[in-house]
C-alpha positions, -999 to 999 in steps of 0.1 A, spaced: -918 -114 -760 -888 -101 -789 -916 -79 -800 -919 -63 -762 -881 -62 -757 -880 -45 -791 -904 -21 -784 -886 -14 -749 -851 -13 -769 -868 13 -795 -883 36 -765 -848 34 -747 -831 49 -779 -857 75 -792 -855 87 -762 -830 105 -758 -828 118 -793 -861 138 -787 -845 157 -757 -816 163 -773 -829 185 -798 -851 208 -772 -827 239 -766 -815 243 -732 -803 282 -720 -771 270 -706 -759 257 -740 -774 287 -760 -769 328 -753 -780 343 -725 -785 381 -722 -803 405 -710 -820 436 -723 -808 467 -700 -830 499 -707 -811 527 -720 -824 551 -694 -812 524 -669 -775 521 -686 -771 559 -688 -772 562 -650 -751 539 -645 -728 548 -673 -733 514 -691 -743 505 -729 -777 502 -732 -790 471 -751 -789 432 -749 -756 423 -728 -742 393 -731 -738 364 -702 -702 354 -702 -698 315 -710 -673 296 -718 -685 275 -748 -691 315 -766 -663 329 -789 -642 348 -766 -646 383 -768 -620 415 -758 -652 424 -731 -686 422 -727 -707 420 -758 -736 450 -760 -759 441 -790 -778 472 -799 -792 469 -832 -809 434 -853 -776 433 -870 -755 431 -843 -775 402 -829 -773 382 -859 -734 389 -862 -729 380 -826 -750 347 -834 -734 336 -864 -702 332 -856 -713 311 -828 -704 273 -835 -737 256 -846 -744 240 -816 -748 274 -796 -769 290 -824 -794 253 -822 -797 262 -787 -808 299 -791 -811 333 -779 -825 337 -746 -834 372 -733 -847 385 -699 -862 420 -701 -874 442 -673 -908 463 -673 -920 474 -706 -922 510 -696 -885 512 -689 -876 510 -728 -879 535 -753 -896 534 -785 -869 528 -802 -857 500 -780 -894 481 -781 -889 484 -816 -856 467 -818 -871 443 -794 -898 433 -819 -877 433 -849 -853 403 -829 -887 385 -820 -895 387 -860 -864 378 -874 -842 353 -854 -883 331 -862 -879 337 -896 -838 328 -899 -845 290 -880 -828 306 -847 -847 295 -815 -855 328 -789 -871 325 -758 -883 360 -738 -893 361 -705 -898 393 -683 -875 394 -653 -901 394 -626 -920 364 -644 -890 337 -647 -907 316 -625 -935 311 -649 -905 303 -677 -898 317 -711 -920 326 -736 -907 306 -775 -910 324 -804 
């Protein structure tokens, strides 16, 4: 019976260390990837804009990353318990983006991997299906 009540105590503690570490979007960045095409009609900065939150370092307006540097700028000087939660980025059709953009797009999936940084992708019409981890 101590072994059982053990066990149970053991369970009851593990458990919620295990969830703790899975990244959640609502503790991590959000942003989404507007087309350039799309933000020149509507006289916006094209690239991955930043979802205001409160628990980000407060910025003078909204963030616009646009290049692999300025996404791991923006990321790092995030306190650590944003950055373990990740980057997670909603993109519309794939024909909307340049060349230039998929590019950047693929350099972010490569590199945020590589540098221990969690990113999740998910095309806007498919977030009911969830994000994609890379």
């Amino acid at each position: 019976m101590d072994r059982f009540i053990s066990l149970i105590l053991f369970l009851a503690l593990l458990s919620p260390l295990s969830y703790a570490g899975e990244p959640q979007r609502d503790k991590g960045i959000s942003v989404h990837a507007l087309p350039k095409r799309v933000a020149d009609i509507s006289d916006q900065p094209w690239g991955f804009q930043v979802s205001y939150a409160a628990y980000l370092k407060p910025e003078p307006g909204q963030p616009v990353l646009q290049s692999l540097n300025d996404v791991l700028e923006y990321i790092n000087k995030q306190d650590q318990s944003v950055i373990e939660n990740g980057l997670w980025v909603v993109t519309t059709h794939p024909s909307s983006y340049s060349e230039s953009e998929i590019e950047l797009q693929n350099k972010v999936k490569a590199e945020l991997p590589k540098n221990n940084i969690p990113l999740f992708w998910v095309r806007g019409s498919q977030l009911k299906n969830g994000f994609k981890r890379y």
